[in-house]
C-alpha positions in Angstrom: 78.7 -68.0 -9.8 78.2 -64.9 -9.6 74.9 -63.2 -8.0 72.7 -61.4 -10.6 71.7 -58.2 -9.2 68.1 -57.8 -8.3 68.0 -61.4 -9.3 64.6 -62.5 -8.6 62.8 -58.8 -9.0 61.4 -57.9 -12.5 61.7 -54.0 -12.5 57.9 -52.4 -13.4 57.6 -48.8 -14.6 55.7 -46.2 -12.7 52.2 -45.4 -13.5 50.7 -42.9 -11.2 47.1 -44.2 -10.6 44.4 -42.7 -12.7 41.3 -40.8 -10.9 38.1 -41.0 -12.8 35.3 -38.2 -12.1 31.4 -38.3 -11.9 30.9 -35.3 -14.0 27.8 -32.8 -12.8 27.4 -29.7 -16.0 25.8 -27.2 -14.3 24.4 -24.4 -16.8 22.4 -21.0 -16.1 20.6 -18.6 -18.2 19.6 -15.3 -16.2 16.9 -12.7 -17.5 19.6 -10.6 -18.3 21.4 -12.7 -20.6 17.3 -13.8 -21.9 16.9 -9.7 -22.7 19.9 -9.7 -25.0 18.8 -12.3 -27.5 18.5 -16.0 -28.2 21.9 -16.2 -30.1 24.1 -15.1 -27.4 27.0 -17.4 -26.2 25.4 -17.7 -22.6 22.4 -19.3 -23.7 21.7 -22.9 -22.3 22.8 -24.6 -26.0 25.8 -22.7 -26.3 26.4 -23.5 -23.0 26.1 -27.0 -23.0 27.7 -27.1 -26.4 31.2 -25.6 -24.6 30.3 -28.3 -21.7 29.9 -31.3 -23.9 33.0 -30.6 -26.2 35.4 -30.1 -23.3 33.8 -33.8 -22.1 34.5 -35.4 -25.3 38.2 -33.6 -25.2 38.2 -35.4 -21.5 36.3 -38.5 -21.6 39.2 -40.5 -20.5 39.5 -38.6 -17.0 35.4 -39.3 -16.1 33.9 -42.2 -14.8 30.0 -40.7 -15.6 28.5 -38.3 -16.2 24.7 -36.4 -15.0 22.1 -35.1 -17.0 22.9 -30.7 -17.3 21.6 -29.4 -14.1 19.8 -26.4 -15.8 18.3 -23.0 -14.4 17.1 -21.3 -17.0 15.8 -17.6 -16.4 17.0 -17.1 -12.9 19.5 -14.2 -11.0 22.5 -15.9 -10.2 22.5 -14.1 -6.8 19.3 -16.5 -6.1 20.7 -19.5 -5.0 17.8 -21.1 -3.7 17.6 -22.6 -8.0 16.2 -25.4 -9.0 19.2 -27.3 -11.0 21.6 -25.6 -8.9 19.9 -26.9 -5.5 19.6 -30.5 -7.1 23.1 -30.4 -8.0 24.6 -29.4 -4.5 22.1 -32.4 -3.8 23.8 -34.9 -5.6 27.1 -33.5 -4.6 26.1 -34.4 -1.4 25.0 -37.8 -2.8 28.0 -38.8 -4.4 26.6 -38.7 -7.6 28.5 -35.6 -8.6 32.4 -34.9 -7.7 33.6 -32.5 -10.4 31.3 -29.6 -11.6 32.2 -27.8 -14.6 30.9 -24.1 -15.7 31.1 -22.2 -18.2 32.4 -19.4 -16.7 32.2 -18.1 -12.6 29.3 -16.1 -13.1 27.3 -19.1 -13.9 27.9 -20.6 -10.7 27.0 -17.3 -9.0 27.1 -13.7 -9.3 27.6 -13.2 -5.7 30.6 -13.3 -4.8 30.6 -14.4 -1.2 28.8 -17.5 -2.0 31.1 -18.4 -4.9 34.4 -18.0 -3.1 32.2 -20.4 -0.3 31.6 -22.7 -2.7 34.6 -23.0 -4.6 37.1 -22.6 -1.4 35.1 -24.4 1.1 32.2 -26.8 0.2 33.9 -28.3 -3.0 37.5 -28.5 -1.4 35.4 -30.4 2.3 33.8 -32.7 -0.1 36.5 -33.7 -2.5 34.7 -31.8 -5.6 37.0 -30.8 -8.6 36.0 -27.5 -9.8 36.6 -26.3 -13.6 35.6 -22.9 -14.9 36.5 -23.2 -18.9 36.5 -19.0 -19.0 39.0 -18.2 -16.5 41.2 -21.7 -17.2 40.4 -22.5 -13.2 40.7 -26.5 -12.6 41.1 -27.2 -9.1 41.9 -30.9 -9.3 44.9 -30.1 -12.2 46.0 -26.7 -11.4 44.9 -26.0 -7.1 46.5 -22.4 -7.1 44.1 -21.3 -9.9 41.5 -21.8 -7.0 43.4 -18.9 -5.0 44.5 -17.3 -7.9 44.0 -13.7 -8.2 41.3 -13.7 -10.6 38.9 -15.5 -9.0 38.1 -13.2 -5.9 38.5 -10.1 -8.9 35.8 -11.8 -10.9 33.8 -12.3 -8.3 33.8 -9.2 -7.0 33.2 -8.1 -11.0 30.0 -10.3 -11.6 28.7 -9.1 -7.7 28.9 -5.5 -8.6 27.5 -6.5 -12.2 24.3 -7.9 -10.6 24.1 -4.9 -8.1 24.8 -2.3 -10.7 21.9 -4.3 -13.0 19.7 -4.5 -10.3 19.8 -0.7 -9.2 19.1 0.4 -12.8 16.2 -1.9 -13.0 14.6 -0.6 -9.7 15.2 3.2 -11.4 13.4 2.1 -14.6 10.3 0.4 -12.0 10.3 3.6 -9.8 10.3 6.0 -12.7 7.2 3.6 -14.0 5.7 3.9 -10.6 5.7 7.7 -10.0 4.3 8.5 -13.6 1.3 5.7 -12.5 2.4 3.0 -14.9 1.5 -0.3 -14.2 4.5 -2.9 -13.4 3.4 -6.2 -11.5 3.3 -9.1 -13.2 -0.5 -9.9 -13.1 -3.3 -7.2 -13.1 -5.2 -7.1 -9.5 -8.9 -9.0 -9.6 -11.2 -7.4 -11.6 -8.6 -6.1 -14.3 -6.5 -7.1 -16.9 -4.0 -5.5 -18.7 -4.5 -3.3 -21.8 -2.9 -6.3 -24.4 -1.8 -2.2 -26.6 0.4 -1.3 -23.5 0.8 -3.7 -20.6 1.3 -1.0 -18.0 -2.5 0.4 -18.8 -5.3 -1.4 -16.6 -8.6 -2.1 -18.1 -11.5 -3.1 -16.5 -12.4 -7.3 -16.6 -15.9 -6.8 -16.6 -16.7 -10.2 -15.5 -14.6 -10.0 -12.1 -15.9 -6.7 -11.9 -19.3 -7.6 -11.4 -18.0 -9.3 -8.3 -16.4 -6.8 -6.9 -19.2 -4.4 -7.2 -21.4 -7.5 -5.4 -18.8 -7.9 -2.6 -18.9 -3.9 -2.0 -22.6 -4.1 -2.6 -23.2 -6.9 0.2 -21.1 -5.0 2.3 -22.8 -2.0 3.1 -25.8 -4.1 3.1 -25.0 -5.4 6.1 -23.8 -8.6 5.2 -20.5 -10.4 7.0 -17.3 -10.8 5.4 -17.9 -14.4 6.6 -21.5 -14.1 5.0 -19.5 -12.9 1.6 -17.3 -15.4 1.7 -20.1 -18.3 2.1 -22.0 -16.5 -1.1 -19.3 -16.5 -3.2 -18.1 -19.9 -2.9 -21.6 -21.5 -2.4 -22.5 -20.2 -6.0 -19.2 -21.8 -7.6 -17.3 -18.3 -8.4 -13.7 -18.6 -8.5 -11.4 -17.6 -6.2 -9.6 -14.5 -7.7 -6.2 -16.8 -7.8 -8.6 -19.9 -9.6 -10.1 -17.2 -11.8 -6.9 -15.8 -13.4 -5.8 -19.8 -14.1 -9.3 -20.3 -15.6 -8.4 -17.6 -18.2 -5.4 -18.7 -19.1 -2.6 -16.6 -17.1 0.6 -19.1 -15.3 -0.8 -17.6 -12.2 0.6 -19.8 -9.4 0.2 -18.2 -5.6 2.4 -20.1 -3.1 -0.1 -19.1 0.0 -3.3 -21.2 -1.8 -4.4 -24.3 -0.4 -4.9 -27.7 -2.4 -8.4 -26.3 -3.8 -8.2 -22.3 -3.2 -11.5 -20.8 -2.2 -12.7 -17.5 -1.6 -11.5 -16.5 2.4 -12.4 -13.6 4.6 -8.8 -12.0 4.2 -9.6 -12.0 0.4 -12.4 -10.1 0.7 -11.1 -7.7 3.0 -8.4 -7.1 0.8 -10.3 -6.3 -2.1 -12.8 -4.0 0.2 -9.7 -1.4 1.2 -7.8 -2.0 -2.0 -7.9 1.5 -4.0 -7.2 0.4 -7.0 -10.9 0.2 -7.5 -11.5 3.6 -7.4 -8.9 4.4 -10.0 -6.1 4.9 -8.5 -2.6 2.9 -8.8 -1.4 1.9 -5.7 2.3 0.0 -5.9 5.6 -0.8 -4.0 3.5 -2.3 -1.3 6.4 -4.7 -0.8 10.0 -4.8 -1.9 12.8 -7.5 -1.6 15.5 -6.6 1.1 18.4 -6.4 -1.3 19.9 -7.9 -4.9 21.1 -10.6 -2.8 18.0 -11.3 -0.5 15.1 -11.9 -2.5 12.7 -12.1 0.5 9.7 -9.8 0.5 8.8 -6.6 3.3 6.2 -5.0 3.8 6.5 -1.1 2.7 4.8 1.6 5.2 2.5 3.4 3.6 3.5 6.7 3.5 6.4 4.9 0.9 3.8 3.6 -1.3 3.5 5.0 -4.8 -0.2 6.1 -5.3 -1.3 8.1 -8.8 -5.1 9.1 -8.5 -7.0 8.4 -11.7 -4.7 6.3 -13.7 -7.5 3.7 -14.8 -11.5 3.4 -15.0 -12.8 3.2 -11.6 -14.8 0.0 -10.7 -16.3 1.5 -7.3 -17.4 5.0 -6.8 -15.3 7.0 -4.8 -17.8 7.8 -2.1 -19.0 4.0 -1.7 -15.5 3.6 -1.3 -15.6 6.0 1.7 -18.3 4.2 3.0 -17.1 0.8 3.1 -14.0 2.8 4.9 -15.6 4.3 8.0 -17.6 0.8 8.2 -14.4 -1.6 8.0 -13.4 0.5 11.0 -15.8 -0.1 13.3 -16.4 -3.2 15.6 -18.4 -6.0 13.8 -18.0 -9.1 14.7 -20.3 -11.6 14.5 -20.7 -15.4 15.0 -19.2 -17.2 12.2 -22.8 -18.6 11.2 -24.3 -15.2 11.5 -24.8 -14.3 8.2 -26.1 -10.7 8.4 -24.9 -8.1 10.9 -27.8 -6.4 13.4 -29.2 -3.1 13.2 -26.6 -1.2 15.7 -23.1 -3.5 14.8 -20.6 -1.3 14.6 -22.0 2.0 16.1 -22.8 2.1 19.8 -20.4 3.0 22.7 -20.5 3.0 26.4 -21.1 7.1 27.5 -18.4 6.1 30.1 -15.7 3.9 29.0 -16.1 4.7 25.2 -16.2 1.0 24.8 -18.3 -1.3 22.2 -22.1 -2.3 23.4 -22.8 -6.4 23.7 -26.2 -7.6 22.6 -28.0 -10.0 24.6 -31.5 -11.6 23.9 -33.5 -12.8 27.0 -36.6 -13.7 26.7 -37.5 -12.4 23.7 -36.5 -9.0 24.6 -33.1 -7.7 22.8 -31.0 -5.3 25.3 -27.4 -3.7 24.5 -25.1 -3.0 27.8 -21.2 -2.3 27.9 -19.2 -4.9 27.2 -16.5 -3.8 30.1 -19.1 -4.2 32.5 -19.9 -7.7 30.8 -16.3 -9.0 30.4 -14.0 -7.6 32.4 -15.1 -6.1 35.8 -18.9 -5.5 37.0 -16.5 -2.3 38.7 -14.5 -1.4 35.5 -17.9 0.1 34.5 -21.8 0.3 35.0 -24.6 -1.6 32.9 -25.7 1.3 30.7 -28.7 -1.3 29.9 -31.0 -0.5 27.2 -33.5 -2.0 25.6 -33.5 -2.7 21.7 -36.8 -1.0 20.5 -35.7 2.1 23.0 -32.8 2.7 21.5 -34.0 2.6 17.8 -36.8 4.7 18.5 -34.7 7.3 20.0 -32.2 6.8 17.1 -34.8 7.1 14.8 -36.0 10.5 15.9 -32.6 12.1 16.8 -32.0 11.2 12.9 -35.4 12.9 12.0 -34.9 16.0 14.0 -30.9 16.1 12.2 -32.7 16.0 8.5 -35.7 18.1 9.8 -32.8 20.9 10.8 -31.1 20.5 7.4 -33.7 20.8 5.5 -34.0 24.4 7.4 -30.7 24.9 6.7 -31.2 24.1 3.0 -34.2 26.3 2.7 -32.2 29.0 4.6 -29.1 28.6 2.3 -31.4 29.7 -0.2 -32.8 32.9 1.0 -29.0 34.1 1.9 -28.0 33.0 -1.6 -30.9 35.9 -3.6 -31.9 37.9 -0.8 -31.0 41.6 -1.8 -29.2 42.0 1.6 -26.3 39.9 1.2 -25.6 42.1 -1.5 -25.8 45.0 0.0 -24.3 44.0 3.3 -21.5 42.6 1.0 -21.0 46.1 -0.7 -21.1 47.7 2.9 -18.1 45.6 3.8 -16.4 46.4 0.9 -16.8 50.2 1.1 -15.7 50.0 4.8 -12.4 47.8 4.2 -11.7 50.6 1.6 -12.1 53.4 3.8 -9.5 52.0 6.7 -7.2 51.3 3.9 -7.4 55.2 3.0 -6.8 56.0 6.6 -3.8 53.2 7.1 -2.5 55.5 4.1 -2.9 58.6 5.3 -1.5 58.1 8.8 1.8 56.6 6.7 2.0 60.2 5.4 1.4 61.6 8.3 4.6 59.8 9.7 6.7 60.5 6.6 5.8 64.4 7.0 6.8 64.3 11.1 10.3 62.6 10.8 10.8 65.4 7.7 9.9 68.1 10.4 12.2 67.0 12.9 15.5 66.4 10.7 14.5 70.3 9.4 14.2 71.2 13.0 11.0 72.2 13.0 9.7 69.9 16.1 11.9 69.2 18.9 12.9 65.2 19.3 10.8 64.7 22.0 7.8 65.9 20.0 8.4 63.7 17.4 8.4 60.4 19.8 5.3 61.2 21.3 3.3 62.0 18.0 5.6 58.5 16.5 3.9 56.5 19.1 0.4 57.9 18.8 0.7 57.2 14.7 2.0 53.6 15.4 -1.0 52.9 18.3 -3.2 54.2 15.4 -1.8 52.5 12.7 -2.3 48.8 14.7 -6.5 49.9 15.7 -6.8 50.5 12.3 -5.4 47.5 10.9 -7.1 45.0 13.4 -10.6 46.8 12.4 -9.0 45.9 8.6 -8.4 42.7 9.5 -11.7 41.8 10.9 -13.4 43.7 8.1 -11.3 41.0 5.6 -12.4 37.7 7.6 -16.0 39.0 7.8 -15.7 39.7 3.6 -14.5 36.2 3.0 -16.9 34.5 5.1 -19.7 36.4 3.5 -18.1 35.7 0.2 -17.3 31.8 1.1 -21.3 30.5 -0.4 -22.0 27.3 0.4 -24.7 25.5 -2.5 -27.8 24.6 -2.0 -27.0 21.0 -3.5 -23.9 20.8 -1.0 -23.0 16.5 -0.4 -23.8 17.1 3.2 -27.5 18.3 2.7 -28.0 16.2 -0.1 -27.4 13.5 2.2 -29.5 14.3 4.7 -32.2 15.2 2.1 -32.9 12.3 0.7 -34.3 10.5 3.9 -36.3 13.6 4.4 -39.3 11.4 5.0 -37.7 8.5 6.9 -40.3 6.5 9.3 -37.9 3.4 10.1 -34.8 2.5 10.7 -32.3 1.1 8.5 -28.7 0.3 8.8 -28.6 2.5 5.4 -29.5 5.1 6.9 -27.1 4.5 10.0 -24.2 4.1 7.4 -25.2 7.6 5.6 -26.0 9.8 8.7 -24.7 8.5 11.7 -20.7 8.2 13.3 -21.6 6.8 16.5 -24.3 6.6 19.0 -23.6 6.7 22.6 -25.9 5.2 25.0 -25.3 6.8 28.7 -26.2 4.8 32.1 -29.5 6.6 32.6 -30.6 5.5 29.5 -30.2 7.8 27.2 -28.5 8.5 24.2 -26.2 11.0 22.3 -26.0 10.7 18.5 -22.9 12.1 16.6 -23.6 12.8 12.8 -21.3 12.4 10.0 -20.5 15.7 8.4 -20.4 17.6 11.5 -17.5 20.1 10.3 -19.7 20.9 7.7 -22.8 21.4 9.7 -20.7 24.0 11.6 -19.7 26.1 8.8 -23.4 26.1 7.5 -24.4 27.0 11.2 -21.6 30.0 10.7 -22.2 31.1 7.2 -26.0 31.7 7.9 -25.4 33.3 11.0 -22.8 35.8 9.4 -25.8 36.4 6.6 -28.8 36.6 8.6 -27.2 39.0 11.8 -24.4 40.6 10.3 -24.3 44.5 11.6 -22.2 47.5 10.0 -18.8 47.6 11.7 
């Protein structure tokens, strides 16, 4: 009999073997696509809509499938995204092996971290990519992956995000020069106008706090002192404060239960915003792609003077300046600074005094001799209640000489010979004009005389010269005439800041730091003992000291 062929074998048709996917739906809504309206096809329900019908189309090919890993409201050149982050997660988990998008730019709009996606990280870990726009399926179709379109789209949606970004940054900058308001939270102690969100209105209740803060300061208090007041009585922390009223304020520096710190009140102590001015683009992100914050130089900053109702006065704000400045620190339970903090300097070394207590007796020496070398620098010892009484009547003898100066500024002001000294000047200036004209003529009428032949050449280079040397005498008496004018001219008022200043501790018998802060720069104690005060205002001291001099002695030129 015969052998049956393949006897013993039942033949079995092929059936390639069937791959079953754990399905991730990743879906993102920028604040571009937010500004164009809720009905627009990238929104996160038409999204997932386009998602969920192509699973349904599909269900046969996936084994599960995730909940939609959404980011709703974000760039897509951020990739540090909530869904998106959790999804590369669960890629890495296993959870996930084939993502699908509604289009490339959903995944990313940058287009160096797509193609790195798409090219590398999916095809490494086995992840089937499907992009329903551009018909790209990298398990189905691989050379859609390196298919032309996908670098081109790319490259489109990058440019798209730069392009978008740029014209933002315009719009912001355009807001920032005309003194428009931009941020996304008012500073402490404002709000924003709720008829134009880029005015600034005043919050009166933080605003009482900043004037206490500024207050405190220049009464000597400690920025460590400030901060213990403010969080001893239960006030909020300006970061607490904008959550108590409501505002989604969220500030990724704060600790578990933010409090009031010294670098809070220092910041609000040089911020000039509470002056009335608008101070922005203190910091900017590096790039559309790098959404890091840097610090801005100053000089770049955009500052627009009296866009807003001040909350300090402009020369408290001064004031608080020139003291932030100076050297005053204290021990963190010292909750009031001395009499001199901040103020004295070694004669010698220009550095800050120390203050030492022994025995009851308080005594200020240089620090250099104190901390670094006993060689570096001498003692320049002095004794507490020496140096404020010497203080003290340097200060009295300043106000004693501008009250003079006042007084004198006065007489200058109605006496009858400024008036006539200033008529002298004017008839003089006038008289050398006449002469600066009439030796032009005289030139004119000589080089007429020679090209008629009338005077040799020779003649007419020596009387040339003699015009020209008297031409230049002339007009340096003219110009000395004209400075004298408009000093004479240049009045300085009676009611000027400087001897207002001074003025009002016309009858000062003590001491204050007050008075220190108003009158004084620095105080400079030298090794013998004694002292050398410099007063504030001591440009405009000088050009009182000039202006009354020029009307008390001025003689006829």
């Amino acid at each position: 009999m015969a052998r049956t062929k393949n006897r013993g074998f039942e033949e079995k048709p092929f059936s390639p073997q069937i791959v079953r996917w754990k399905l991730g739906e990743y879906i993102r809504l920028s604040k571009e696509d937010l500004n164009r309206g809720k009905d627009d096809s990238n929104s996160v329900v038409n999204q997932k809509a386009l998602l969920d019908d192509y699973y349904q189309q599909h269900m046969d090919e996936f084994e599960s499938v995730q909940q939609p890993y959404v980011d709703d409201g974000y760039t897509g050149t951020d990739t540090n995204r909530e869904g998106f982050q959790k999804l590369l997660s669960d890629i890495y988990a296993k959870k996930v092996n084939c993502v699908i998008v509604k289009d490339l730019s959903r995944l990313s709009r940058n287009y160096t971290d797509a193609g790195s996606l798409i090219e590398n990280l999916f095809v490494q870990m086995n992840v089937r990519f499907i992009s329903l726009a551009e018909g790209i399926d990298s398990y189905l179709n691989p050379d859609s992956i390196s298919n032309l379109i996908v670098p081109i789209t790319n490259v489109i949606n990058d440019n798209f995000c730069y392009q978008t970004s740029k014209k933002i940054r315009q719009v912001f900058d355009y807001k920032r020069r005309n003194g428009e308001f931009i941020g996304g939270f008012a500073a402490y102690g404002y709000m924003k106008n709720p008829k134009d969100k880029n005015v600034l209105i005043v919050d009166e209740e933080a605003a009482e706090v900043i004037k206490n803060i500024y207050a405190w300061f220049l009464d000597g208090r400690s920025k460590n002192a400030i901060v213990h007041t403010l969080n001893s009585h239960g006030i909020l922390c300006p970061s607490e404060y904008k959550k108590s009223k409501g505002l989604n304020y969220q500030n990724p520096s704060a600790e578990m239960r933010p409090m009031w710190s010294s670098k809070t009140v220092n910041d609000i102590l040089k911020n000039r915003l509470y002056v009335g001015d608008m101070v922005q683009g203190r910091q900017r992100v590096k790039s559309y792609k790098i959404h890091t914050q840097e610090q801005v130089p100053e000089s770049e900053w955009y500052i627009v003077e009296n866009t807003h109702e001040p909350i300090i006065d402009r020369a408290v704000f001064e004031k608080v300046q020139q003291l932030r400045k100076r050297d005053t620190r204290t021990a963190p339970q010292k909750k009031k600074l001395y009499l001199f903090s901040g103020f004295l300097r070694c004669a010698d070394c220009g550095k800050a005094m120390s203050r030492s207590q022994v025995k009851g007796t308080v005594y200020y020496f240089c620090r250099t001799y104190k901390d670094q070398s006993k060689t570096a620098c001498s003692k320049h010892s002095i004794k507490h209640n020496q140096l404020e009484a010497a203080v003290l009547y340097a200060i009295q003898q300043q106000i004693y000489l501008a009250v003079d100066y006042a007084n004198t500024l006065e007489y200058t002001r109605t006496a009858p010979l400024q008036k006539s000294q200033s008529i002298r000047l004017e008839a003089l200036i006038e008289a050398k004009k006449k002469e600066l004209t009439k030796i032009m003529r005289y030139k004119q009428s000589i080089y007429q005389d020679w090209k008629d032949g009338e005077i040799t050449h020779s003649d007419y280079d020596h009387m040339s010269e003699d015009y020209e040397r008297q031409f230049a005498e002339i007009n340096a008496v003219l110009d000395n005439l004209t400075v004298k004018r408009e000093q004479l001219q240049n009045n300085v008022d009676t009611e000027d800041p400087f001897l207002a200043t001074f003025k009002k501790f016309e009858n000062i018998d003590k001491l204050t730091r007050e008075v220190l802060i108003e009158l004084v720069d620095h105080i400079k104690v030298h090794e013998n003992g004694s002292i050398s005060v410099k007063f504030q205002f001591a440009d405009k001291l000088r050009r009182i000291m000039e202006y009354i001099e020029i009307n008390t002695q001025f003689k006829a030129v």
